[in-house]
Kinemage of the C-alpha trace (Angstrom):
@kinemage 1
@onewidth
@group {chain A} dominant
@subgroup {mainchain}
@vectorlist {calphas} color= white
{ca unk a 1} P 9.952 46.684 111.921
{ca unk a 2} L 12.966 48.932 111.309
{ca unk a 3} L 15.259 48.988 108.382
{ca unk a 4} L 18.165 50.451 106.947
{ca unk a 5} L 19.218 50.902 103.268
{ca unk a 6} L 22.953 51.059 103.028
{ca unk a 7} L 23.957 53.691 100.381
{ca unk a 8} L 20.647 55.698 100.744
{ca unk a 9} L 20.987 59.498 101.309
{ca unk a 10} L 18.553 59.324 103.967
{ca unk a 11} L 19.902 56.733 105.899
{ca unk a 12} L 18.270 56.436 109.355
{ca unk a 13} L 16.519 54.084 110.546
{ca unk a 14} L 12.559 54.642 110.121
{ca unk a 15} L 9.452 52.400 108.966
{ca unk a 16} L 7.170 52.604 105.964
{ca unk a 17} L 4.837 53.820 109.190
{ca unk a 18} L 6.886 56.317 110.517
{ca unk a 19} L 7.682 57.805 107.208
{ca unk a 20} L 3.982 58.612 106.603
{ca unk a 21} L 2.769 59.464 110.529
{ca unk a 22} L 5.284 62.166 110.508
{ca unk a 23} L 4.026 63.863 107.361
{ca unk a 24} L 7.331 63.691 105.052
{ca unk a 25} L 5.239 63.366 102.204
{ca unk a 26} L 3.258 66.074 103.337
{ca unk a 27} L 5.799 68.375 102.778
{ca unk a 28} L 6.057 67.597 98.990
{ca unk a 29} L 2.436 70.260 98.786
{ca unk a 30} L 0.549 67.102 97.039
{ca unk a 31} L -3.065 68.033 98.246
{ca unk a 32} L -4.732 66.616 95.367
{ca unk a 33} L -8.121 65.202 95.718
{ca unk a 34} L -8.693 61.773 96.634
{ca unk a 35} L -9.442 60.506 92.928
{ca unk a 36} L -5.877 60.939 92.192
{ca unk a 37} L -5.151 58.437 95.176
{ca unk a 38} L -8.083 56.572 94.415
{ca unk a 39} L -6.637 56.440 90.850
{ca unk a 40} L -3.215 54.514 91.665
{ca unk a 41} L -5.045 51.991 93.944
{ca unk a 42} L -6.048 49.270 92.037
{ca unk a 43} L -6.217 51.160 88.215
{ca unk a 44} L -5.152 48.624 86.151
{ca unk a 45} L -7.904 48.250 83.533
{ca unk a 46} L -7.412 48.162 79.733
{ca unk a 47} L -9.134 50.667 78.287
{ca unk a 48} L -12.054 50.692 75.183
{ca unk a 49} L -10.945 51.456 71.972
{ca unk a 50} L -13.675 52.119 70.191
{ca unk a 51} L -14.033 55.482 68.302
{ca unk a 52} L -17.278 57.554 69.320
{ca unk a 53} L -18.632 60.453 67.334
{ca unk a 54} L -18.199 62.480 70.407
{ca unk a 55} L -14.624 62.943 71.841
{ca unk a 56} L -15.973 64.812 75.008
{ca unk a 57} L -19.598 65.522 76.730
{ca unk a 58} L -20.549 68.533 78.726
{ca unk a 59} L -23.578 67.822 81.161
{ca unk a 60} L -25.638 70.701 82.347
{ca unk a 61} L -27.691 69.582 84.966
{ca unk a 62} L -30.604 71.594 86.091
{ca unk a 63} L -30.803 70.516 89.955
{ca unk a 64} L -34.797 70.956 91.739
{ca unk a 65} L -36.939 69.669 88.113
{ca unk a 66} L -37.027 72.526 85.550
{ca unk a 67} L -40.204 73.561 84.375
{ca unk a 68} L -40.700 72.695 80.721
{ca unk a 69} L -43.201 74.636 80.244
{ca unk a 70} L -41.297 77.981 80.979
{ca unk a 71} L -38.569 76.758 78.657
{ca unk a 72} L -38.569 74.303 75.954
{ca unk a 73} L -41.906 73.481 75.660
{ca unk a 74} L -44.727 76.349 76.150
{ca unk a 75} L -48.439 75.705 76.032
{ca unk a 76} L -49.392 79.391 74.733
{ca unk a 77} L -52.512 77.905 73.371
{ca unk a 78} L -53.221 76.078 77.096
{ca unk a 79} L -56.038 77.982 79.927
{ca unk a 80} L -54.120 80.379 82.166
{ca unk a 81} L -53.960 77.954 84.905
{ca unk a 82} L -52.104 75.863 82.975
{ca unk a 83} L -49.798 78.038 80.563
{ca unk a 84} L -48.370 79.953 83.378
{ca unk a 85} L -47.051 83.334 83.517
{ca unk a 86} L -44.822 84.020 80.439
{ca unk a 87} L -45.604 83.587 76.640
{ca unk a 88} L -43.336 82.028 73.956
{ca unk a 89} L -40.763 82.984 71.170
{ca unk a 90} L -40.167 81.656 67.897
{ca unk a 91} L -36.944 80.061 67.432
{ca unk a 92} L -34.574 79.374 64.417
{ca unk a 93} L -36.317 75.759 64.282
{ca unk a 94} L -39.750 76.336 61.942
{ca unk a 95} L -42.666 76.398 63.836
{ca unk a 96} L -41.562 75.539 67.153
{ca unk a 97} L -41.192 77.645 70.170
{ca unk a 98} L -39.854 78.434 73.457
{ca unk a 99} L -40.008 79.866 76.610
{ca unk a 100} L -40.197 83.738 76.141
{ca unk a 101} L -37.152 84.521 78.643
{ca unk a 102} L -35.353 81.796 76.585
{ca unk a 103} L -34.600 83.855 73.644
{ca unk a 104} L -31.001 83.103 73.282
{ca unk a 105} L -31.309 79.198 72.870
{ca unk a 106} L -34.072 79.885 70.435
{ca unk a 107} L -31.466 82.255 67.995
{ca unk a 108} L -29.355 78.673 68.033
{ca unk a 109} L -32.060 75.782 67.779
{ca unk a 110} L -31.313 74.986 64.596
{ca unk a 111} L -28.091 73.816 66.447
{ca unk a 112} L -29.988 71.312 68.962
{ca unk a 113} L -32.274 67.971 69.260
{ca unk a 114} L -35.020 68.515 71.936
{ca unk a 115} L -37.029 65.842 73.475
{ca unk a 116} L -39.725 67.063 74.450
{ca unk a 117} L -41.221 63.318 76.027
{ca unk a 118} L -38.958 62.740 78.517
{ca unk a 119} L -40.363 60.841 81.200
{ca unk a 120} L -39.894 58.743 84.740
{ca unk a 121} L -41.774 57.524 87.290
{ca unk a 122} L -39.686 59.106 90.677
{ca unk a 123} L -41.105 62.414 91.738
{ca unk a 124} L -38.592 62.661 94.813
{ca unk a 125} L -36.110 64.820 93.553
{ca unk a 126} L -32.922 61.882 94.809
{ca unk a 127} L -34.835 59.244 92.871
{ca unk a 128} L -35.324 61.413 89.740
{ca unk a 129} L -31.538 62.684 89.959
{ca unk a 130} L -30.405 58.699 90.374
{ca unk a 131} L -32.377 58.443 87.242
{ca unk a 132} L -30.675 61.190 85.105
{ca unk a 133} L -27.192 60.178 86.604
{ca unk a 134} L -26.897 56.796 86.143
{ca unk a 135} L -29.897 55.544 83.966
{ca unk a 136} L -31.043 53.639 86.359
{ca unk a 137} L -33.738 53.477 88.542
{ca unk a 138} L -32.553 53.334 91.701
{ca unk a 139} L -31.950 50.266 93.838
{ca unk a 140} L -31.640 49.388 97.715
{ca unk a 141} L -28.901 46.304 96.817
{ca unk a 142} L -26.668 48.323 94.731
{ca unk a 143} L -25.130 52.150 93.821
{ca unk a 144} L -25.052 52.376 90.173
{ca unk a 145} L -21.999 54.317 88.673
{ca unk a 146} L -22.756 58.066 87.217
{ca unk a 147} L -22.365 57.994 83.406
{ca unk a 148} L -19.158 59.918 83.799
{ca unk a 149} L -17.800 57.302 86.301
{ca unk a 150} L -18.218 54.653 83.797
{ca unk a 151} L -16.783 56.949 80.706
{ca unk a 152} L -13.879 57.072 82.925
{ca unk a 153} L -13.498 53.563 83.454
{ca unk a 154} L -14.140 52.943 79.872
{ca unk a 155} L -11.987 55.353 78.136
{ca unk a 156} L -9.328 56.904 81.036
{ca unk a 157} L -7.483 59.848 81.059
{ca unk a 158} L -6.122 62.182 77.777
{ca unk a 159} L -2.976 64.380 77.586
{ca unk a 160} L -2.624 64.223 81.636
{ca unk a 161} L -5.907 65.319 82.439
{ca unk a 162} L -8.592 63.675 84.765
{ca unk a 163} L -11.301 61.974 82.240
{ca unk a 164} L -14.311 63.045 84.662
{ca unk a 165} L -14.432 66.681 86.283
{ca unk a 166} L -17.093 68.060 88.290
{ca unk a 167} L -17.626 72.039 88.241
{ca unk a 168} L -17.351 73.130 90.725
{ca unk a 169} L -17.938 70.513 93.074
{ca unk a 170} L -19.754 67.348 92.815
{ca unk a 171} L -23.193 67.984 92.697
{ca unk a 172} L -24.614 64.912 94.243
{ca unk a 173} L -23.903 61.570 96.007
{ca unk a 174} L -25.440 59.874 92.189
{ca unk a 175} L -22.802 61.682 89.879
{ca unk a 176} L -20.063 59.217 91.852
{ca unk a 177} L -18.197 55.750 90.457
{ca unk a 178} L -21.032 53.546 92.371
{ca unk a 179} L -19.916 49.895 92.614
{ca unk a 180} L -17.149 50.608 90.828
{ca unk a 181} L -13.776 51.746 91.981
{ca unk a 182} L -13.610 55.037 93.441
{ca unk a 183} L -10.526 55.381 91.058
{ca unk a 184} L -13.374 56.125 88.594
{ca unk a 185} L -14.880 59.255 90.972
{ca unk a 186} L -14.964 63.224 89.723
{ca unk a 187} L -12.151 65.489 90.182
{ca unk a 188} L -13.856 68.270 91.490
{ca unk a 189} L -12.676 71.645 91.506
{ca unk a 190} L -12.968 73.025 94.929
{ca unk a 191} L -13.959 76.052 93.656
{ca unk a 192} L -16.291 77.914 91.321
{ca unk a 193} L -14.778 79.524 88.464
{ca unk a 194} L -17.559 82.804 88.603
{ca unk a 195} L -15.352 83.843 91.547
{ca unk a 196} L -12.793 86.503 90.981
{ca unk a 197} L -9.170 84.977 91.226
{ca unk a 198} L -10.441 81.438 90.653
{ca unk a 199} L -7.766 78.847 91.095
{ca unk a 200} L -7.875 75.182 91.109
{ca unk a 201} L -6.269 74.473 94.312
{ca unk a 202} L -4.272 71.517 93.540
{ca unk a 203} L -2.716 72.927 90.076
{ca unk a 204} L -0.792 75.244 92.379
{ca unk a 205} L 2.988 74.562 94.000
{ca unk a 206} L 2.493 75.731 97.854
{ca unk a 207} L 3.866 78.494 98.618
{ca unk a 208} L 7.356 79.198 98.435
{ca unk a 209} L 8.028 76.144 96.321
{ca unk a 210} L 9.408 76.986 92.910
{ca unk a 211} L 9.790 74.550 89.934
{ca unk a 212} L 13.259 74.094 90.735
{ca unk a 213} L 12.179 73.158 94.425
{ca unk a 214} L 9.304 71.029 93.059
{ca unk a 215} L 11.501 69.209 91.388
{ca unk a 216} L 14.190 68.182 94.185
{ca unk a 217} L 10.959 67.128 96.326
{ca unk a 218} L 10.365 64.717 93.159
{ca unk a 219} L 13.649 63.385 93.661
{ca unk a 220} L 13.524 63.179 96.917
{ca unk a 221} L 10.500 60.955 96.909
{ca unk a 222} L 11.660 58.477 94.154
{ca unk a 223} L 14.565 57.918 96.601
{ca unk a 224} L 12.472 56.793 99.248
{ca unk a 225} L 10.553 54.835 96.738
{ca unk a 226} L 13.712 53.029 96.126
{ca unk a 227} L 14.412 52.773 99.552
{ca unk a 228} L 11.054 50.997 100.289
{ca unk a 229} L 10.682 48.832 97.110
{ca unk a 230} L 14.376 47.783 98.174
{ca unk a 231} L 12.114 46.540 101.606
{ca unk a 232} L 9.400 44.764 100.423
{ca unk a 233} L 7.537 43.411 97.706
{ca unk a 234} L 3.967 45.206 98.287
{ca unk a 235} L 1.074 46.155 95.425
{ca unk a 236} L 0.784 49.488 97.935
{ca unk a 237} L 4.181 50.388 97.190
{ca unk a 238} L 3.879 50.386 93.367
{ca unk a 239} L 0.462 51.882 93.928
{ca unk a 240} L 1.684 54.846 95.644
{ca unk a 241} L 4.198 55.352 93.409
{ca unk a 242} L 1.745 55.531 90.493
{ca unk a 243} L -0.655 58.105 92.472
{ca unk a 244} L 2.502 60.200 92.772
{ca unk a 245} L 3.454 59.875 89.328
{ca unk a 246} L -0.171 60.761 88.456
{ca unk a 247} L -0.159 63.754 90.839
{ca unk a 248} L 3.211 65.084 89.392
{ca unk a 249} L 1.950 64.897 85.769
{ca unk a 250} L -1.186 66.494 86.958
{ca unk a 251} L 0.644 69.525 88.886
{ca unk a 252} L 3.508 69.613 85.901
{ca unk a 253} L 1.750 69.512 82.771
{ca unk a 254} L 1.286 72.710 81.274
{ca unk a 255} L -1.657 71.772 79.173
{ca unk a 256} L -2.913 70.478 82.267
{ca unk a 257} L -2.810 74.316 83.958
{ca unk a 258} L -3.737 75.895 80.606
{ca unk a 259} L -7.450 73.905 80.520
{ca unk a 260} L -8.149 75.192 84.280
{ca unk a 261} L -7.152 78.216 83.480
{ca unk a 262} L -9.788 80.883 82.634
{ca unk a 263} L -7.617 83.804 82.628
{ca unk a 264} L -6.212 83.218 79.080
{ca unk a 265} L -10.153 83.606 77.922
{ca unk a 266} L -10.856 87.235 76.459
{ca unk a 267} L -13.061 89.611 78.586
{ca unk a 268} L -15.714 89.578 75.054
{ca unk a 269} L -16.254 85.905 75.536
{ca unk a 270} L -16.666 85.714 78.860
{ca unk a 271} L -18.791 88.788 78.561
{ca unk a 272} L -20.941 86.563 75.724
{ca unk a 273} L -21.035 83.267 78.159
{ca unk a 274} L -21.934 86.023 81.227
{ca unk a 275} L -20.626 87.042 84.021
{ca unk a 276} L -22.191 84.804 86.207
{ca unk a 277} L -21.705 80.747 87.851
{ca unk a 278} L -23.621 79.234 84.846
{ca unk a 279} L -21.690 81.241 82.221
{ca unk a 280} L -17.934 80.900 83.712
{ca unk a 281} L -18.957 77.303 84.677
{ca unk a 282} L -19.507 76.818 81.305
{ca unk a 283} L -16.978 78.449 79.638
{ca unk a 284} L -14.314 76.275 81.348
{ca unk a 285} L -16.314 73.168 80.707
{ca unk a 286} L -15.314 74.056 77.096
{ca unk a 287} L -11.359 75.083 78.219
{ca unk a 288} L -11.977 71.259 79.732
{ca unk a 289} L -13.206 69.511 76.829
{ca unk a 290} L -10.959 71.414 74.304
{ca unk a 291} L -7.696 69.990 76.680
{ca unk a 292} L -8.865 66.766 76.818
{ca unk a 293} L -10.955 65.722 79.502
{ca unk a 294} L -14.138 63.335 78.408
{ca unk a 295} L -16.571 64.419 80.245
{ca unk a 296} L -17.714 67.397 82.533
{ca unk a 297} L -20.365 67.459 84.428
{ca unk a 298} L -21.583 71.253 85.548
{ca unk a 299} L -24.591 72.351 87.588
{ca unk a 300} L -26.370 76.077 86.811
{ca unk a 301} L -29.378 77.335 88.892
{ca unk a 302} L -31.769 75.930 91.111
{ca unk a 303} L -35.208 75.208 89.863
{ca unk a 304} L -37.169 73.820 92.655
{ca unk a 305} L -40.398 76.525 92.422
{ca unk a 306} L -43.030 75.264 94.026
{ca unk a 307} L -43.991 79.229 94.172
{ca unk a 308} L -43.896 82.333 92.765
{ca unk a 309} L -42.581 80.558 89.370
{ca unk a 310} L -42.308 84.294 88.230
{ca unk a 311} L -40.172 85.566 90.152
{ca unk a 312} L -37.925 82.624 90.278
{ca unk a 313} L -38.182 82.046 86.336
{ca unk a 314} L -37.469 85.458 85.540
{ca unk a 315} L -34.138 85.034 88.072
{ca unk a 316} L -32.526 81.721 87.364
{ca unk a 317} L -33.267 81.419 83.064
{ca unk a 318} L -31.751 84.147 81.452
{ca unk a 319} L -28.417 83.420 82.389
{ca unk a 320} L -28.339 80.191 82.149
{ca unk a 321} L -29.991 80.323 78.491
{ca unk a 322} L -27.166 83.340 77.486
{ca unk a 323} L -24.648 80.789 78.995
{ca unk a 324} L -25.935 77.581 77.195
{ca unk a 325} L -26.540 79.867 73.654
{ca unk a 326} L -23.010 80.979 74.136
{ca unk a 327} L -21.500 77.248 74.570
{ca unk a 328} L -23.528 76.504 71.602
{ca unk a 329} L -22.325 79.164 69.305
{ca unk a 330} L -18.532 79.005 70.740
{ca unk a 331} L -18.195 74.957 69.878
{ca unk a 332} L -19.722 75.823 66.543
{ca unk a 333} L -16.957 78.452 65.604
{ca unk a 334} L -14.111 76.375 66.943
{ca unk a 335} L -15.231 73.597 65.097
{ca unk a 336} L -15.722 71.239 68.032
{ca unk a 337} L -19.741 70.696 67.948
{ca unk a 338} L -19.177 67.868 66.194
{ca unk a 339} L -17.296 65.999 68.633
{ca unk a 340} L -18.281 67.176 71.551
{ca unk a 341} L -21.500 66.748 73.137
{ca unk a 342} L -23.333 68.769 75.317
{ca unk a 343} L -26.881 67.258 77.021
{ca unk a 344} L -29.178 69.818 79.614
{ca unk a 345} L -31.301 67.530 81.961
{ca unk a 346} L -33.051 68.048 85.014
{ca unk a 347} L -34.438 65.305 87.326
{ca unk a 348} L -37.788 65.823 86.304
{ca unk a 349} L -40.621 68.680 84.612
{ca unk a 350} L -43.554 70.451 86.855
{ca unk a 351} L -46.732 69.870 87.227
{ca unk a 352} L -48.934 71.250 84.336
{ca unk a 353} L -51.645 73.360 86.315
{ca unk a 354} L -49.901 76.533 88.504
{ca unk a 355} L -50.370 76.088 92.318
{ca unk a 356} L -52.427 78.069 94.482
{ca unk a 357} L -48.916 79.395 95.468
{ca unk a 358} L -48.262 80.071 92.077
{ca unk a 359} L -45.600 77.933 91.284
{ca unk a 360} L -45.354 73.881 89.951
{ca unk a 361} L -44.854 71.073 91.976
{ca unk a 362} L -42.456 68.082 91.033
{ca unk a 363} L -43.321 66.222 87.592
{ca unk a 364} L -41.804 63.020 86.623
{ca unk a 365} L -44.291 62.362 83.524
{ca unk a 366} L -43.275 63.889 81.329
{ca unk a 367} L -40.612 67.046 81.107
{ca unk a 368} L -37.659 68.157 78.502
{ca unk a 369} L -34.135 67.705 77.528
{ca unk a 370} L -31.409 69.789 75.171
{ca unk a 371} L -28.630 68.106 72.798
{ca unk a 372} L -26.498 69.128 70.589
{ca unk a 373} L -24.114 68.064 69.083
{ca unk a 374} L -21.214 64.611 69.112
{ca unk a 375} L -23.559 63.183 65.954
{ca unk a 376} L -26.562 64.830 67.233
{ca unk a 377} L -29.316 66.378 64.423
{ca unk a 378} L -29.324 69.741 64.482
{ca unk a 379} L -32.715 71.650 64.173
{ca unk a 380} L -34.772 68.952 65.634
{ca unk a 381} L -37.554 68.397 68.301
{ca unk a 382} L -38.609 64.668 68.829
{ca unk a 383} L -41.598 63.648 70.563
{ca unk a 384} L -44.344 65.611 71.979
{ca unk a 385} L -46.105 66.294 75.479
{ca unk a 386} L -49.796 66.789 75.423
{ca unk a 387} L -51.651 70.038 74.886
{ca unk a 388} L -51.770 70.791 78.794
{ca unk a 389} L -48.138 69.230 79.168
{ca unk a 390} L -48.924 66.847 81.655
{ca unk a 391} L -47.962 63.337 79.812
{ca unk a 392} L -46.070 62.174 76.922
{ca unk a 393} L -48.305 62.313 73.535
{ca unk a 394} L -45.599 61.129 71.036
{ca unk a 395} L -42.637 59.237 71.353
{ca unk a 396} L -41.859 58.992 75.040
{ca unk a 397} L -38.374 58.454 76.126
{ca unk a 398} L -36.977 57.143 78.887
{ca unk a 399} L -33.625 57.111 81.028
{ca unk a 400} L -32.347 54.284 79.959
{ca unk a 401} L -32.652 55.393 75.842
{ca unk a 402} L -31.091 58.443 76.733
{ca unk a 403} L -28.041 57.008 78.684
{ca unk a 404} L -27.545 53.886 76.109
{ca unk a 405} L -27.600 56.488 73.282
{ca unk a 406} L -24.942 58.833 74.818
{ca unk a 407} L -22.470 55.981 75.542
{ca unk a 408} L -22.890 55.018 72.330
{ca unk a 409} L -21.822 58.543 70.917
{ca unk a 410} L -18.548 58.217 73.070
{ca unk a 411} L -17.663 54.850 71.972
{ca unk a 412} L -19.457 52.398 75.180
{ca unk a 413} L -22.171 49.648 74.208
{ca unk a 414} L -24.009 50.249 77.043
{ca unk a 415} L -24.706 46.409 77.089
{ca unk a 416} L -21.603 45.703 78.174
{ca unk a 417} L -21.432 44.107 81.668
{ca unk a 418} L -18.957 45.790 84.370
{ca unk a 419} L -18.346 43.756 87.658
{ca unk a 420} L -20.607 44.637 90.819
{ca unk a 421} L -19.246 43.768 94.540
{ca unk a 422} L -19.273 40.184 94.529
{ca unk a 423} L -18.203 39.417 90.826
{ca unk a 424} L -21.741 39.700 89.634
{ca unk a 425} L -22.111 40.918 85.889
{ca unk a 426} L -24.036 44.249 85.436
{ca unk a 427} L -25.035 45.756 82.061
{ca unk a 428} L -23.595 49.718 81.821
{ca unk a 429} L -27.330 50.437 81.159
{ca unk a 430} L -30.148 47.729 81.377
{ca unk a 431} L -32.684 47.796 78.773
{ca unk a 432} L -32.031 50.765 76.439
{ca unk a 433} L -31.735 51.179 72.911
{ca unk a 434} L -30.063 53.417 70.969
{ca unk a 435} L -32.687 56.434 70.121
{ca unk a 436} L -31.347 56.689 66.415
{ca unk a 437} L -34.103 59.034 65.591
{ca unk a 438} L -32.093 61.686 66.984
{ca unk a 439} L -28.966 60.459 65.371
{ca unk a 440} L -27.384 63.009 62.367
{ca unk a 441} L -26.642 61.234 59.768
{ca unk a 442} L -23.048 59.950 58.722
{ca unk a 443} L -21.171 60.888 55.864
């Protein structure tokens, strides 16, 4: 149906339709990814209010199952077949050591909380990265939400910045919003900060759009707003108008541009993270954190080595452990350790005897995660594999402790129950408790 709004300054007649077939809005340059539409349609949650230890969480995920025994927990002591092909290092923790090429990490352990007795039972590397996603095991009746997906429901956005990012895409279909609303989905970057020139694409005006022009396009649209909510009384309508609002804080904020924005880092620190994915990756999941988004989820490497561990090892660890050592040290000195914390998973360990190919094949038994800091100990390994590092000796741990015990750093009770498809009551995480054995304690 056609209208026409007396008094409008684009009086013609057109439809709510029309206006969007012919690409009007398009013109405005808003290409921002679907969470920011996703966002207006249907966000209209209260959020927690409960104060967490940690303010923000970085997760470095590991994707293909790193081997623990090439990184956080050796077996020097172990036959040949079994130890593999490096040796250890001492670290700054007494007594306990690490992978050999991992010999930046160790100079900060007594910053960290290993576990050592991680352990699931999914060797197929989907299943396992369900696991470490969502802490959940996964299910053929229902997609469980990624823990950032549910941080973002819970807490929502800070200081005009997107609560969950993804760097520098999202790394698999298990670190989305699940049953709940895609409102709750990543922002991901579209593009990996290692690369010279890195932009985010949607902090940008297009081309040949200055502020001045950016802002006449903003007045333009809030006149056809008025000119449709004049028309009709529609949910849509105010929900478009809030995904524009969102996108136009989003584009205008400067603190917004500043926390993408690697360029204001030195050259020394970005020398110190490396010059390399996992190092810049990482280095803006601190600009990130420090601006105000909750939680950032980053991938570094690819540790699938089924063979020639060697070789692979000797490629993929060292910068990733100068990159984590670097995150480590630059929280410390900035004095944001404390509130921000930063977990290293992988979906699950390798096997404990070397192929005849001479790598390690997937391990779900037993394998090894980093934390530090948001309330963490410092200096501290819990549990213990067994002296071939095939199963869990001491303390085992599993997904769901690890996931109930970082929502309840942030501020979640992990018991509470969202709402699946068909208004059915689901716990955040089912059956976990609160590992307070690798809690700090609080003043």
């Amino acid at each position: 149906m056609n209208h026409k709004c007396p008094g409008n300054p684009l009086e013609r007649y057109t439809s709510r339709r029309e206006f969007f077939y012919v690409g009007l809005l398009g013109g405005l340059g808003l290409t921002l990814p679907q969470f920011l539409r996703n966002q207006a349609f249907g966000n209209t949650k209260t959020y927690a209010t409960r104060e967490g230890v940690a303010q923000g969480i970085i997760h470095i995920f590991l994707p293909g199952g790193l081997a623990h025994q090439e990184s956080f927990d050796p077996k020097p002591f172990a036959p040949a077949e079994y130890r593999g092909p490096f040796g250890a290092i001492d670290t700054k923790i007494p007594g306990i050591q690490f992978g050999v090429l991992m010999k930046e990490t160790a100079k900060i352990a007594d910053k960290v909380t290993i576990i050592r007795s991680m352990s699931h039972g999914e060797a197929a590397h989907e299943r396992g990265t369900h696991n470490m996603f969502t802490g959940y095991r996964p299910s053929p009746a229902l997609q469980y939400p990624s823990i950032g997906s549910v941080i973002s429901h819970e807490l929502g956005p800070r200081n005009d910045l997107p609560p969950y990012v993804c760097v520098p895409s999202v790394p698999n279909e298990f670190a989305n919003s699940g049953y709940l609303s895609s409102a709750f989905g990543p922002f991901a970057l579209g593009a990996d900060p290692a690369q010279a020139n890195f932009q985010v694409r949607d902090l940008n005006l297009p081309n040949g759009v200055d502020d001045a022009r950016f802002a006449r396009r903003k007045s333009l649209l809030e006149t056809v707003d008025h000119h449709f909510r004049a028309l009709e009384d529609s949910d849509a309508i105010d929900s478009m108008d809030a995904f524009y609002q969102h996108a136009y804080k989003l584009i205008s904020s400067q603190k917004a541009r500043e926390a993408f924005d690697l360029k204001s880092e030195p050259d020394k620190l970005k020398d110190e993270y490396g010059r390399t994915a996992a190092g810049q990756r990482m280095l803006l999941a601190r600009r990130l954190i420090e601006g105000g988004v909750r939680f950032v989820s980053l991938t570094a490497g690819g540790w699938d080595h089924h063979d020639n561990i060697k070789g692979a090892i000797e490629k993929e660890l060292p910068p990733t452990d100068k990159a984590i050592a670097a995150l480590i040290r630059d929280l410390d000195q900035r004095g944001m350790l404390d509130s921000t914390l930063v977990m290293v998973t992988t979906e699950f360990g390798r096997s404990p005897k070397i192929n005849p190919a001479a790598g390690r094949d997937h391990w779900p038994r037993v394998f090894s995660t980093m934390l530090a800091g948001g309330g963490m100990k410092q200096g501290y390994v819990h549990g213990s594999s067994d002296a071939l590092g095939g199963e869990v000796d001491t303390d085992g741990v599993g997904v769901a402790d690890l996931a109930t015990t970082i929502y309840n750093q942030i501020g979640i009770s992990a018991d509470k129950e969202l709402m699946s498809p068909g208004d059915r009551p689901i716990e955040i995480v089912a059956d976990g408790e609160v590992l307070d054995a690798l809690l700090a304690k609080r003043a």
